[in-house]
DRENPA-3360 file (N, C-alpha, C; in nm, 2 decimals, always signed):
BEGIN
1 = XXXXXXXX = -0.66/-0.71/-2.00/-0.70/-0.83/-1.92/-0.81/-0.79/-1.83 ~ -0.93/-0.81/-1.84/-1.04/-0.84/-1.74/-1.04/-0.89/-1.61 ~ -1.09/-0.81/-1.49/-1.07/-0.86/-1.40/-1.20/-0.92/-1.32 ~ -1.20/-1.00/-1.21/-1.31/-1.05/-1.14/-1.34/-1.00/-1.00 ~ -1.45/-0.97/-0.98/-1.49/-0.90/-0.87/-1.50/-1.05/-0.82 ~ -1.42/-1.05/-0.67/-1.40/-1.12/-0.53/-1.46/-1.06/-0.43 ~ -1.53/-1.11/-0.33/-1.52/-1.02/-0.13/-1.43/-1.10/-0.08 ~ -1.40/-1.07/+0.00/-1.31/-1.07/+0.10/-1.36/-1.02/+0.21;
9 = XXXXXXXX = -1.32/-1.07/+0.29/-1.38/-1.08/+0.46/-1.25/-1.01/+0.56 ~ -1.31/-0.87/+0.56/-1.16/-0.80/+0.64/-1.17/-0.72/+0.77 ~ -1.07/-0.67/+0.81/-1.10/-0.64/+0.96/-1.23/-0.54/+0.98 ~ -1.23/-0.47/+0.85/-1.33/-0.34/+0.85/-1.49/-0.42/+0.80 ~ -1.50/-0.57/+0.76/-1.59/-0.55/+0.69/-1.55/-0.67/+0.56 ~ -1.70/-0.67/+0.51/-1.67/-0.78/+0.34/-1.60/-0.63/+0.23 ~ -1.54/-0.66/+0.18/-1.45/-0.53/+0.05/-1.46/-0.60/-0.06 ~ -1.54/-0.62/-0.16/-1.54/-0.68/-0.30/-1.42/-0.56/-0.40;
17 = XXXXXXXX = -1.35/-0.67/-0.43/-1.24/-0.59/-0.55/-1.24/-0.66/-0.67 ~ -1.16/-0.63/-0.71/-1.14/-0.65/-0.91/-1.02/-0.76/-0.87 ~ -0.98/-0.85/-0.96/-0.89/-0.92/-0.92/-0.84/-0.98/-1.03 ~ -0.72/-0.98/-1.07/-0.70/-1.09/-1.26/-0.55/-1.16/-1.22 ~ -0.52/-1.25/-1.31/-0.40/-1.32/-1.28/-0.28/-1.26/-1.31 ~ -0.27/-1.14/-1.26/-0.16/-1.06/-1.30/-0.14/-0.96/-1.15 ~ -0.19/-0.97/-1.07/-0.23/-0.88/-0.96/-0.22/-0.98/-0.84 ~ -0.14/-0.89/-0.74/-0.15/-0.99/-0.59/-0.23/-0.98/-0.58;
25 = XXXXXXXX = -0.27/-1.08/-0.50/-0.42/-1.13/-0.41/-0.40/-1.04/-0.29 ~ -0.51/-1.01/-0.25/-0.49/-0.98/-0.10/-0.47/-1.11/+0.01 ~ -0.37/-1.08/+0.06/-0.33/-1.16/+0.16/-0.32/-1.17/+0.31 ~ -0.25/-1.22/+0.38/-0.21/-1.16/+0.54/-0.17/-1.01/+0.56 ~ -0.06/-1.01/+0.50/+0.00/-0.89/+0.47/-0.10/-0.74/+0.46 ~ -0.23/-0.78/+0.38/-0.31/-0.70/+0.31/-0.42/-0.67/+0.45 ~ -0.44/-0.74/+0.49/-0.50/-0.79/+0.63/-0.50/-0.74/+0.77 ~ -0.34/-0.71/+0.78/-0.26/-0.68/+0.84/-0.29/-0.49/+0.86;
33 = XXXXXXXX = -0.25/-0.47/+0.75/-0.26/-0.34/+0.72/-0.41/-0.27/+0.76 ~ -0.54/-0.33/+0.65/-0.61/-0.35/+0.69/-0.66/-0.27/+0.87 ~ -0.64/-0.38/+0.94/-0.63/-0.39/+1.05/-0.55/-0.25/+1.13 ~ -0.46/-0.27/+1.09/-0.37/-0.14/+1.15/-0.47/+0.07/+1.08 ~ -0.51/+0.03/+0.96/-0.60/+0.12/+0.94/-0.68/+0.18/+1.04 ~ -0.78/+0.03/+1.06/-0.89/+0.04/+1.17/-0.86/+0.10/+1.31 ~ -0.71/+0.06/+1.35/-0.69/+0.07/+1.47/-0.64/+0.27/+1.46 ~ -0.62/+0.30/+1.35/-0.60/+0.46/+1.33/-0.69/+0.53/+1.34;
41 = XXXXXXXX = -0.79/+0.48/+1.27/-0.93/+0.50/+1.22/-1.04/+0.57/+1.40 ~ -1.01/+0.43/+1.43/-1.10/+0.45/+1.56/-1.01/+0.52/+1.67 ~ -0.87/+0.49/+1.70/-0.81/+0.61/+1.76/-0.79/+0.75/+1.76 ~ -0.82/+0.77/+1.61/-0.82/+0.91/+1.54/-0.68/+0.98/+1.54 ~ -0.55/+0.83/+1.51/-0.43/+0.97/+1.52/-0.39/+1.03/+1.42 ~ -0.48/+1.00/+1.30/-0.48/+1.02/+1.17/-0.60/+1.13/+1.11 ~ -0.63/+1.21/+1.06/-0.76/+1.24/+1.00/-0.72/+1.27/+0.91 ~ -0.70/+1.22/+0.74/-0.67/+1.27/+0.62/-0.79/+1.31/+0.54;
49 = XXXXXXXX = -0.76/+1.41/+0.48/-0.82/+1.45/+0.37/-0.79/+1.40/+0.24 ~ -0.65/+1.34/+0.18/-0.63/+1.32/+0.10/-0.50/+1.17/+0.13 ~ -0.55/+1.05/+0.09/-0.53/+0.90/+0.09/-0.49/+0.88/-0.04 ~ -0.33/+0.86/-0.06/-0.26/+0.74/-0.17/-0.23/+0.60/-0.11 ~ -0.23/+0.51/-0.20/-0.22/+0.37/-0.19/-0.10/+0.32/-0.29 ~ +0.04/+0.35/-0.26/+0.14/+0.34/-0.34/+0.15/+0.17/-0.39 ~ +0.16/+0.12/-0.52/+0.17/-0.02/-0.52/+0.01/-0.06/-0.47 ~ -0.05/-0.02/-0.56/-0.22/-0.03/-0.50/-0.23/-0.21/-0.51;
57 = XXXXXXXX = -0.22/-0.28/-0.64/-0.24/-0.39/-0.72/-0.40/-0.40/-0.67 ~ -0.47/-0.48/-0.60/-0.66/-0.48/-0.64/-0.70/-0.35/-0.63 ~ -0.63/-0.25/-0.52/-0.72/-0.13/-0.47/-0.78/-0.14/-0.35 ~ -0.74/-0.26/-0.27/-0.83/-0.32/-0.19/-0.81/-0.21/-0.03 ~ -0.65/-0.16/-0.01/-0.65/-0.06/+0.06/-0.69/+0.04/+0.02 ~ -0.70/+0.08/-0.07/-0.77/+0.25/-0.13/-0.90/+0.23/-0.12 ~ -0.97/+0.13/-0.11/-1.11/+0.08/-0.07/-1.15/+0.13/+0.07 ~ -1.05/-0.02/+0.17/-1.05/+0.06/+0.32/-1.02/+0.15/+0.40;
65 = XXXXXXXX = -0.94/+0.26/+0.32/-0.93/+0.37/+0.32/-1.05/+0.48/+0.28 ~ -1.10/+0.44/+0.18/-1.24/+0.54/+0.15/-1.33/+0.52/+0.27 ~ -1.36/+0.41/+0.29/-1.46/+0.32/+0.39/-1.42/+0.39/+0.58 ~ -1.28/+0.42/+0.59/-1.29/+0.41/+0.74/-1.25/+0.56/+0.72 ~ -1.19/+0.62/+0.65/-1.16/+0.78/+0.66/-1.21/+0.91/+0.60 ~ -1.28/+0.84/+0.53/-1.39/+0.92/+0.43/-1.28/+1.07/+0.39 ~ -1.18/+1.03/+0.32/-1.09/+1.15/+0.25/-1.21/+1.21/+0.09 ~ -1.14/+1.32/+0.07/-1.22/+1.38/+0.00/-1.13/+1.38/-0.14;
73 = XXXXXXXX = -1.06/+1.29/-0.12/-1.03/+1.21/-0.28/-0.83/+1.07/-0.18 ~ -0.91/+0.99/-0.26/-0.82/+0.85/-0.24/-0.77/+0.82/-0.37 ~ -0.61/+0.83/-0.38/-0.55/+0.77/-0.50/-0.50/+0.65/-0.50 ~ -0.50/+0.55/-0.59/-0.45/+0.43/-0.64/-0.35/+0.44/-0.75 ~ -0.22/+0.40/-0.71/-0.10/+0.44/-0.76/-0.01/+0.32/-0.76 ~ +0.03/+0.26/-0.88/+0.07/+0.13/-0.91/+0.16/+0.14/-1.07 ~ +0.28/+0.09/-1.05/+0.35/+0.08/-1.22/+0.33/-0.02/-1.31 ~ +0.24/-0.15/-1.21/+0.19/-0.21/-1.32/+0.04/-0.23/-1.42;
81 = XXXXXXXX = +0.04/-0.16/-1.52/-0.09/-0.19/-1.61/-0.18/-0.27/-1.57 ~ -0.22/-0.37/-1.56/-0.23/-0.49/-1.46/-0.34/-0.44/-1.35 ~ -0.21/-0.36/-1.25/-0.29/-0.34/-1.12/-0.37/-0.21/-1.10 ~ -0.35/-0.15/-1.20/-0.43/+0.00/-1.26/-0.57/-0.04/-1.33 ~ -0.55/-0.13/-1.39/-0.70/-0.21/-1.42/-0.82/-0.24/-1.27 ~ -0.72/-0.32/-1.26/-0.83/-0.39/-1.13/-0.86/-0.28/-1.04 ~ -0.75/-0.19/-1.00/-0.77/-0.09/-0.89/-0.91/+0.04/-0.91 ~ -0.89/+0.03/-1.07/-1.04/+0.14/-1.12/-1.12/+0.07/-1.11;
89 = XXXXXXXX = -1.13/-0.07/-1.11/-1.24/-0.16/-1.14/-1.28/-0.13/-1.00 ~ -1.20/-0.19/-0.91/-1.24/-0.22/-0.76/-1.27/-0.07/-0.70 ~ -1.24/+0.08/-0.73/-1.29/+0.20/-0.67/-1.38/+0.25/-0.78 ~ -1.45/+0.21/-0.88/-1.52/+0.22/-0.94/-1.69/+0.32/-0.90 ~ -1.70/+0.24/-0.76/-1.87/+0.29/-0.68/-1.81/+0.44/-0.64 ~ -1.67/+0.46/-0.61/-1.67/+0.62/-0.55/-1.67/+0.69/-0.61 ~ -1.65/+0.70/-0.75/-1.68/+0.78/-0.86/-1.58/+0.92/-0.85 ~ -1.62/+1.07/-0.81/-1.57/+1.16/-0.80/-1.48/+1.16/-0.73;
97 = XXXXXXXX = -1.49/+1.03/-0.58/-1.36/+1.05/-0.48/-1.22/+0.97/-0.51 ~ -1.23/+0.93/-0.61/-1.12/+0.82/-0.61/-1.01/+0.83/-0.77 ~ -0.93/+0.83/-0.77/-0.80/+0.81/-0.88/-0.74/+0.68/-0.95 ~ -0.74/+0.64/-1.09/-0.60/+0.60/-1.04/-0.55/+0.58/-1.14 ~ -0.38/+0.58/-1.11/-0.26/+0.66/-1.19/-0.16/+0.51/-1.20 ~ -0.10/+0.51/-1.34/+0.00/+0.41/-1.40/+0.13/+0.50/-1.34 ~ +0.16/+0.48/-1.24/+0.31/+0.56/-1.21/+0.39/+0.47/-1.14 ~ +0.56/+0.49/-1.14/+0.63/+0.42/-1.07/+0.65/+0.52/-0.95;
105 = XXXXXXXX = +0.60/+0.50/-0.80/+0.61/+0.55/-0.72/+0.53/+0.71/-0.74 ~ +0.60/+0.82/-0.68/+0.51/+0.91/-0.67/+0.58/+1.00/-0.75 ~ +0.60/+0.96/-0.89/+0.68/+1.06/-0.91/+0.62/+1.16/-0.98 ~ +0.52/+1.11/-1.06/+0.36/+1.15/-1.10/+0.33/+1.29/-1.06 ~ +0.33/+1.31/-0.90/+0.30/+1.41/-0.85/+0.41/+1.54/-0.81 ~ +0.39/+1.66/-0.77/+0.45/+1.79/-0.70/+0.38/+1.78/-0.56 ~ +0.20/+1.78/-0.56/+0.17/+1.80/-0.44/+0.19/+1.68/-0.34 ~ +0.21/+1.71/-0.19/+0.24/+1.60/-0.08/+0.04/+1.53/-0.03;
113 = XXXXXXXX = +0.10/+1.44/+0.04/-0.01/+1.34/+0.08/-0.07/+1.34/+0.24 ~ -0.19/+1.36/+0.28/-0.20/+1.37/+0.39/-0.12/+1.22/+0.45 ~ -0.20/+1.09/+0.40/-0.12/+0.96/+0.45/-0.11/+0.90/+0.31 ~ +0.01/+0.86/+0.34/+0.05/+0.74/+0.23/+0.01/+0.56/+0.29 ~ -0.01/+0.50/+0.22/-0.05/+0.37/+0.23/+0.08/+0.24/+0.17 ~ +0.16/+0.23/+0.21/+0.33/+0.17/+0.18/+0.28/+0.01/+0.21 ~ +0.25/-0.09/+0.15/+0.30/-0.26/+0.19/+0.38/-0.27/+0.04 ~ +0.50/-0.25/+0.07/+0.56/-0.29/-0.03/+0.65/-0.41/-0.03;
121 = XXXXXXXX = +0.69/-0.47/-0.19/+0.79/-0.58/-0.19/+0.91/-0.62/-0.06 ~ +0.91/-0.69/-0.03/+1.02/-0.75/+0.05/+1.06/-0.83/+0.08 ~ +1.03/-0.96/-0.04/+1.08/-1.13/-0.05/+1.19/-1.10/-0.15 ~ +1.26/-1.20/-0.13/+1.39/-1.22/-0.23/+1.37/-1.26/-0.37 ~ +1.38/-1.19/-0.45/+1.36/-1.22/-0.58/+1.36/-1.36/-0.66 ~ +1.30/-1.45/-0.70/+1.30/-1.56/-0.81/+1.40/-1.57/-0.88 ~ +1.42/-1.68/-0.94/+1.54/-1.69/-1.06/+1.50/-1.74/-1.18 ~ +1.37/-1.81/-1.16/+1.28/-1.84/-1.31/+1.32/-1.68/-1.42;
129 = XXXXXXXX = +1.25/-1.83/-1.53/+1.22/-1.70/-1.65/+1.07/-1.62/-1.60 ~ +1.04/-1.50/-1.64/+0.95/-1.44/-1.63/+0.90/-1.43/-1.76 ~ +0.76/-1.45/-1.72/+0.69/-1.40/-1.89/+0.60/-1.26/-1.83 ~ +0.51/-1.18/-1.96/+0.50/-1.05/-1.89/+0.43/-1.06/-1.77 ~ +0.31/-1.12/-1.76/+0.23/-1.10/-1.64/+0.34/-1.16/-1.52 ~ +0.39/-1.28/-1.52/+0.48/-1.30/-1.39/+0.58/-1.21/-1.33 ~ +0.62/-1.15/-1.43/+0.71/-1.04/-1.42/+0.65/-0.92/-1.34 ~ +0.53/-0.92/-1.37/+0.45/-0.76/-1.29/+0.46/-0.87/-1.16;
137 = XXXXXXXX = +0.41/-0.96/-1.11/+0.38/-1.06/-1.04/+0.49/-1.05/-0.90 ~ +0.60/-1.03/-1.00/+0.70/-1.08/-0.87/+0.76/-0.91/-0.85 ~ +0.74/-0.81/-0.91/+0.78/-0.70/-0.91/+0.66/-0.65/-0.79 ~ +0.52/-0.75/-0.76/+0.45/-0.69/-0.63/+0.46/-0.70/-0.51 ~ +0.59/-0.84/-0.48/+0.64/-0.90/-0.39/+0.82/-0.91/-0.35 ~ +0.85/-0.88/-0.48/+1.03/-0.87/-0.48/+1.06/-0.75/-0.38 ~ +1.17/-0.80/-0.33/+1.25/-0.66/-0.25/+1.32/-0.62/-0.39 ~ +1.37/-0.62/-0.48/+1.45/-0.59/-0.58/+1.40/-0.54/-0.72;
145 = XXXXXXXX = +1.29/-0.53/-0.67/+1.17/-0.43/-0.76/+1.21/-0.26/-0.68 ~ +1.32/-0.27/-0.62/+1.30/-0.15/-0.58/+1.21/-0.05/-0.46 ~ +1.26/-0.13/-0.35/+1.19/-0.08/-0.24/+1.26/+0.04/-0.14 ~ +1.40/+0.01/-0.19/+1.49/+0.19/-0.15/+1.42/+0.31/-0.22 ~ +1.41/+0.29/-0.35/+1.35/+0.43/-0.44/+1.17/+0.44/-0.46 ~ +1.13/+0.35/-0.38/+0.96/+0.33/-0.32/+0.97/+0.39/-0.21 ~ +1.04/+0.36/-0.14/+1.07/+0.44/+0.03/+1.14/+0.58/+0.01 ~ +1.17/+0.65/-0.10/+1.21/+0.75/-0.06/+1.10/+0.84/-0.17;
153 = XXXXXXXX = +1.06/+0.77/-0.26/+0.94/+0.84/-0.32/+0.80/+0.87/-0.23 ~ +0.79/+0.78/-0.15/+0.70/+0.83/-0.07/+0.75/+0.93/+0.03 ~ +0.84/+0.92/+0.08/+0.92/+1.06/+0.18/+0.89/+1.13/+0.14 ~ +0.93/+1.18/+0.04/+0.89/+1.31/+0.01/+0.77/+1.39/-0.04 ~ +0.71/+1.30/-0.07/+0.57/+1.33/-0.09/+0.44/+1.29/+0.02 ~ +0.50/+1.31/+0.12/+0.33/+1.26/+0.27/+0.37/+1.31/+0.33 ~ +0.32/+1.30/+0.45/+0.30/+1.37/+0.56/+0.27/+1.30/+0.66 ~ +0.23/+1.16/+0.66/+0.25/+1.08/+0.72/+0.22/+0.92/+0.65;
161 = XXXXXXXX = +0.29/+0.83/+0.69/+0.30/+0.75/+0.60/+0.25/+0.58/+0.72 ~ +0.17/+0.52/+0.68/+0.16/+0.37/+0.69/+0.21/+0.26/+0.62 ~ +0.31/+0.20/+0.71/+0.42/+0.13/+0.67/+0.43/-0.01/+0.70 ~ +0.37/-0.13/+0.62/+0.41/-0.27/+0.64/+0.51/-0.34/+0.61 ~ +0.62/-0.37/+0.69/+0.73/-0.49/+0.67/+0.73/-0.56/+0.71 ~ +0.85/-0.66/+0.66/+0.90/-0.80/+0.72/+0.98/-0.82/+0.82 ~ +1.01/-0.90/+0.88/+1.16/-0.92/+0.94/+1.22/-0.96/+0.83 ~ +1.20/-1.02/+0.75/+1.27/-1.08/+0.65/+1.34/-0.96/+0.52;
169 = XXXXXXXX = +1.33/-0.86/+0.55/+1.36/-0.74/+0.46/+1.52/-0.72/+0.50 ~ +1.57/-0.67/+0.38/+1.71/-0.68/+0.41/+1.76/-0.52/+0.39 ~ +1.64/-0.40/+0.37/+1.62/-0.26/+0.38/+1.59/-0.22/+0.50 ~ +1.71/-0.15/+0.51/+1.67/-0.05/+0.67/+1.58/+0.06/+0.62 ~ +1.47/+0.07/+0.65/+1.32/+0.08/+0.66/+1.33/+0.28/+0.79 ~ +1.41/+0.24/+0.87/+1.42/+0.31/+0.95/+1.52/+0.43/+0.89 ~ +1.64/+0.38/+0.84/+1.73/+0.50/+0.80/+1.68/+0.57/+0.69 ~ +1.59/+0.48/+0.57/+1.52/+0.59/+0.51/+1.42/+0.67/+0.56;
177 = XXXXXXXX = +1.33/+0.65/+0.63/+1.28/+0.70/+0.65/+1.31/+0.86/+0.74 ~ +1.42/+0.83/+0.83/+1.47/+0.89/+0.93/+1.52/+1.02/+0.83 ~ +1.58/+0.98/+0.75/+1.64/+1.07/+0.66/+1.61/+1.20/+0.60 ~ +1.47/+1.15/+0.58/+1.38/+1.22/+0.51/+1.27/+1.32/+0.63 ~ +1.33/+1.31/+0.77/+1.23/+1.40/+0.86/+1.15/+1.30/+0.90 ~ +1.12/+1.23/+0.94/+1.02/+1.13/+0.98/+1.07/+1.05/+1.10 ~ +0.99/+1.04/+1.16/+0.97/+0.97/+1.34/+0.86/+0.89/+1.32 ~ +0.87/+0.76/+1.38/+0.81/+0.61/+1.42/+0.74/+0.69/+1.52;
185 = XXXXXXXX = +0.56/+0.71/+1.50/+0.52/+0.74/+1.55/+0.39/+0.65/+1.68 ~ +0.41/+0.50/+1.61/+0.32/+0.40/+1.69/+0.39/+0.30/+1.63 ~ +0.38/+0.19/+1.67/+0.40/+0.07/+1.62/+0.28/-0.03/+1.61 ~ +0.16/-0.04/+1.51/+0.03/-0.07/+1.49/+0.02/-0.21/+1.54 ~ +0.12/-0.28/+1.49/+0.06/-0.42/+1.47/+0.18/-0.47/+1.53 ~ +0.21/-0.61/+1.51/+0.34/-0.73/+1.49/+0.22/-0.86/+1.48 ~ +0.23/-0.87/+1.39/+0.18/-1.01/+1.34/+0.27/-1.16/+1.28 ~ +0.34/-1.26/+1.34/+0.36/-1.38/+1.32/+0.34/-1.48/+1.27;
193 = XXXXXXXX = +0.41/-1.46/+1.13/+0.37/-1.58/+1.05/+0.48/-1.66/+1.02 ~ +0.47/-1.76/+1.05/+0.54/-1.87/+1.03/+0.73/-1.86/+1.06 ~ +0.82/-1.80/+0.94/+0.93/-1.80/+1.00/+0.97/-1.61/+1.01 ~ +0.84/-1.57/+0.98/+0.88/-1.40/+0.92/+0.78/-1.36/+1.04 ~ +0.79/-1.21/+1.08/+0.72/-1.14/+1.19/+0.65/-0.99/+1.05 ~ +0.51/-0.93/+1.08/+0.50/-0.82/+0.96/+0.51/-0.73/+1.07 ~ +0.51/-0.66/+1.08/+0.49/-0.50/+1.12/+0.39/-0.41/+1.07 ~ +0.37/-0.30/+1.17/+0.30/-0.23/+1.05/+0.30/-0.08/+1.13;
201 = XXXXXXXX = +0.35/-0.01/+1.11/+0.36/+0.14/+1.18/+0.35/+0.24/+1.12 ~ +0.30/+0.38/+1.21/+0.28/+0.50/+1.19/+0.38/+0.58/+1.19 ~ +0.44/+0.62/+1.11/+0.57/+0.75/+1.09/+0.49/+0.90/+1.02 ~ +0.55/+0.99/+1.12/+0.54/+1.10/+1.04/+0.58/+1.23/+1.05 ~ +0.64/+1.35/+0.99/+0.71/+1.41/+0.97/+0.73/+1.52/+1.10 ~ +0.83/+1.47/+1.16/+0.85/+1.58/+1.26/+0.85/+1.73/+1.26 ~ +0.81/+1.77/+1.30/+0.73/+1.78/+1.45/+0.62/+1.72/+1.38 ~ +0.55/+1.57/+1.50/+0.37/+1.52/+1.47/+0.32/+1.66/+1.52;
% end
């Protein structure tokens, strides 16, 4: 499936990505994040060398991530076919700096990650039938796509991790992470939408 180069108007700047009807949109959520990047970015409590974007779907944070942190390679890491398309499409201009890999979480890898890039699923699953593309579709938004075994695939592989949730998540967010050596290291954002609040924080492996 072919995808369509969109811009988008984001905290950092216009970001043109790859986009097909099999792939989330970038959204609030995406925005959010976004946002919480910049706010790392220009604080400097971050300086990575090396940027994954777990659950990439356009690539559009593996983008703002090349853009504000200039790592010396950014991977785009997604299990659906689908979002591995658009995401080469949309990191296409970095050429030698950029990856990207058909994997379910990080399992792909041995080596760990300077920062991981986490907005994962955490709406309540649909009851429709699915056909294939809707199926990747709701697996980029479902909590029940597995966001316990997303949350602990990235533990073990980063070093520090950027993390967007819901209030509406029904995963303690905190005990996995705690688990695995990691301390809530800022709390970036709280952004308010409608009946749900996002978050968006810095964790990373004790001793920062």
């Amino acid at each position: 499936m072919r995808c369509e180069f969109r811009k988008y108007v984001t905290p950092v700047g216009p970001l043109e990505v790859c986009v097909n009807d099999c792939v989330y949109e970038p959204a609030e959520d995406t925005m959010a994040m976004i946002a919480a990047m910049n706010v790392l970015a220009e604080g400097g409590l971050v300086r990575p060398t090396t940027v994954v974007d777990v659950g990439s779907g356009t690539g559009i944070l593996a983008l703002a991530a090349a853009k504000l942190f200039n790592p010396s390679i950014v991977a785009a890491i997604d299990a659906s076919p689908y979002a591995v398309e658009a995401s080469a499409a949309t990191l296409s201009a970095l050429r030698g700096r950029a990856m990207t890999i058909q994997c379910d979480g990080l399992r792909c890898f041995r080596d760990s990650w300077d920062l991981a890039l986490l907005n994962p699923p955490y709406l309540p699953s649909s009851r429709g039938e699915l056909n294939v593309c809707s199926g990747w579709l709701e697996a980029s938004w479902s909590e029940n796509a597995g966001l316990g075994k997303m949350c602990e695939e990235v533990a073990k592989r980063s070093r520090a991790i950027l993390i967007l949730y819901s209030s509406l998540t029904t995963f303690d967010i905190d005990d996995c992470l705690n688990s695995y050596g990691f301390t809530r290291v800022s709390r970036l954002l709280n952004v308010r939408l409608f009946m749900e609040s996002l978050m968006v924080e810095l964790w990373a492996r004790r001793p920062m």
